[in-house]
N, C-alpha and C positions, 0 to 999 in steps of 0.2 A: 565533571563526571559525565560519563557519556549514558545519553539514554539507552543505548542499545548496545549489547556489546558481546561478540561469541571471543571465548577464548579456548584454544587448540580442539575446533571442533570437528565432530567426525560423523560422515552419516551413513552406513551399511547398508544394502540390501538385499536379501537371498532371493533370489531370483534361480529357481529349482536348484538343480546343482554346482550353482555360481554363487559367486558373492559379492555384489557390485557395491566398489566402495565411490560413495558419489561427492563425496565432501573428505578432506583431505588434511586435517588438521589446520584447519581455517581459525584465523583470527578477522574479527572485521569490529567496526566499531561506526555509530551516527550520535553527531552531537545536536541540540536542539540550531534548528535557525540554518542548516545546512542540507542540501541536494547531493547523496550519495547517487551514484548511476554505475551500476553492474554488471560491464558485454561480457559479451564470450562465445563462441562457438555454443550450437543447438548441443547440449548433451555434456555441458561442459558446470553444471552442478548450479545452475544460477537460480531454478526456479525450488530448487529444494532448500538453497542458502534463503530462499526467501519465506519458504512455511516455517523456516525453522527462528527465522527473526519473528515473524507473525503468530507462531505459536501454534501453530497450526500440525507440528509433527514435532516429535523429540529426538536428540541429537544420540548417534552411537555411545558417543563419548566427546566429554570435553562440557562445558557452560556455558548457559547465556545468562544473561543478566540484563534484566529491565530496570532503568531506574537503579542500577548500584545491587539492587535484589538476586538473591539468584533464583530463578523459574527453571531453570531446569525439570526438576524432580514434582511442577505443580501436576497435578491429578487433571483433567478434564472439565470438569467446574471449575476447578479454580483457574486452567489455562483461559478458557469460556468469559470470565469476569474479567481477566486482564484483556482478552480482544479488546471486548465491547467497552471499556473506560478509558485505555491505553494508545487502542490501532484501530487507524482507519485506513480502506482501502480500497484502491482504483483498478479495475481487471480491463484486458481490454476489448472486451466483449459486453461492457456497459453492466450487465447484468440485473436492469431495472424491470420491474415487474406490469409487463402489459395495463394491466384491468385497474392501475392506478395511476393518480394526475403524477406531476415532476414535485410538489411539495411534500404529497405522502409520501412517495418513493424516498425523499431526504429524510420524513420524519421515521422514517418506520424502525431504522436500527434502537433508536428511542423507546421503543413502543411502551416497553416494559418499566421505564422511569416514571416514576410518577411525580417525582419531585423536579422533572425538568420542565420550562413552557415548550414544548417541541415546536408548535406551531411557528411562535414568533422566531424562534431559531431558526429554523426551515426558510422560511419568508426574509430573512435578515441573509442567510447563507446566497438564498439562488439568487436575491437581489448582488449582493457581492461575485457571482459569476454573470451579470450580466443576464439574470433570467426572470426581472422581477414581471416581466409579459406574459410570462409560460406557465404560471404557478399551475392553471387550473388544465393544461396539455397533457395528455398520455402519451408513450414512448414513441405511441404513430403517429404523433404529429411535431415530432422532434425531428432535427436533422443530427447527423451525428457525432456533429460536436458538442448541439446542445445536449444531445442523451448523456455524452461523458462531461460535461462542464453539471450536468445535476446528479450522476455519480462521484465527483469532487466533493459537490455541497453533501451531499448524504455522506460520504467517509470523514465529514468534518462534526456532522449534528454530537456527536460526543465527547466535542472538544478533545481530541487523539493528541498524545506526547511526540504521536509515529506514524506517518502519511507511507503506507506501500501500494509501490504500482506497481502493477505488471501488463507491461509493453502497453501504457495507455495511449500512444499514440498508435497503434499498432493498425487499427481499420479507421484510419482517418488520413484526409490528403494533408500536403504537407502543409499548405497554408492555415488548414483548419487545426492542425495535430501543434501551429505554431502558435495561433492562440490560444491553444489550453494547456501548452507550458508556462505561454506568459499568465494564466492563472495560476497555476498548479505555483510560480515563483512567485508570486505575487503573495498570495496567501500563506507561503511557507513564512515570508517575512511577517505578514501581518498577524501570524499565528503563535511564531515560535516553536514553531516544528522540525520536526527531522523530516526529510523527503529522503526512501529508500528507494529508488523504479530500478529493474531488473530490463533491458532493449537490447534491440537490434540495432535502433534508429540514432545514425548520430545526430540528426538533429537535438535528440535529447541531449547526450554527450555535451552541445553547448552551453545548455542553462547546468551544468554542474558546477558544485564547489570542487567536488572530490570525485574521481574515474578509480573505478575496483576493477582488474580484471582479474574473469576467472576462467582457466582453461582446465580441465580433465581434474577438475575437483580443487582446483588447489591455486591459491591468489598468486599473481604473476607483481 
């Protein structure tokens, strides 16, 4: 069964007197333990295909289905509870919070658990990216592959069925952007995860199982 899975989906938008259809009766599917990777031209539906795996927006028409389930029709709360136990995710703009060290940053999606140890997860995670040096660093004493190698660990802290990235190599050189694919695979195996990333960069294109393209809404 595939963890993630859109079937003939469709994603509208009115934009004044227009109606910009951006998704195009799209099938896609990630199964656990595999690296989907999804180019296309700018403008060609990739990063909408991706809120709507993440949950993050709902589809014109058509289903998604988490886990076999169908979320489509969940409410806000309930899309809200499948993020944070389901999907973790890597942007590529790091998106880690100044005024905190690289361990809270991973604990934080946490916060609200009570029944998880965050701490030693946290501390177990950036050790597994290579960051067991930096626990007590803030994002300004990070280089930029460490910022995104403790944004990995942080989309990990809730044990996620569904690892999505977007363009995380994106402000990083290539040699740097090549070691945090060799984690980002590394951990897909050692996690049993789906890896969805959304690029430009073929370097990513290489650590794929599977290449989606998507051109003017619609899988090629």
């Amino acid at each position: 069964m595939s963890v993630i899975q859109l079937e003939d989906v469709v994603k509208r938008y009115d934009s004044g007197a227009e109606t910009i259809e951006a998704l195009k009766a799209v099938d896609f599917r990630a199964e656990r333990g595999e690296m989907v990777v999804v180019t296309g031209p700018s403008g060609s539906g990739k990063s909408t295909m991706l809120n709507l795996i993440g949950l993050l927006d709902t589809p014109t028409a058509g289903t998604v289905r988490l886990d076999g389930r169908n979320v489509t029709d969940f409410d806000e709360d309930e899309r809200t509870e499948e993020r944070r136990s389901q999907l973790g995710f890597v942007f590529q703009d790091f998106h880690l919070l100044p005024m905190l060290t690289a361990a809270e940053n991973v604990e934080l999606p946490s916060m609200w658990d009570t029944d998880v140890d965050r701490r030693d997860r946290a501390v177990d995670l950036l050790g597994r990216v290579g960051l067991s040096d930096r626990l007590t660093h803030t994002p300004d004493e990070l280089s930029g592959g460490q910022k995104q190698r403790v944004a990995i660990a942080r989309s990990l802290i809730n044990e996620p069925d569904i690892l999505l990235a977007d363009e995380p190599t994106g402000n990083l050189d290539q040699e740097t952007g090549g070691t945090v694919l060799d984690e980002i695979a590394r951990l897909k195996a050692a996690e049993n995860i789906a890896v969805v990333a959304i690029t430009h960069d073929e370097q990513l294109v290489q650590y794929a199982d599977r290449v989606v393209r998507l051109v003017d809404g619609v899988v090629q």
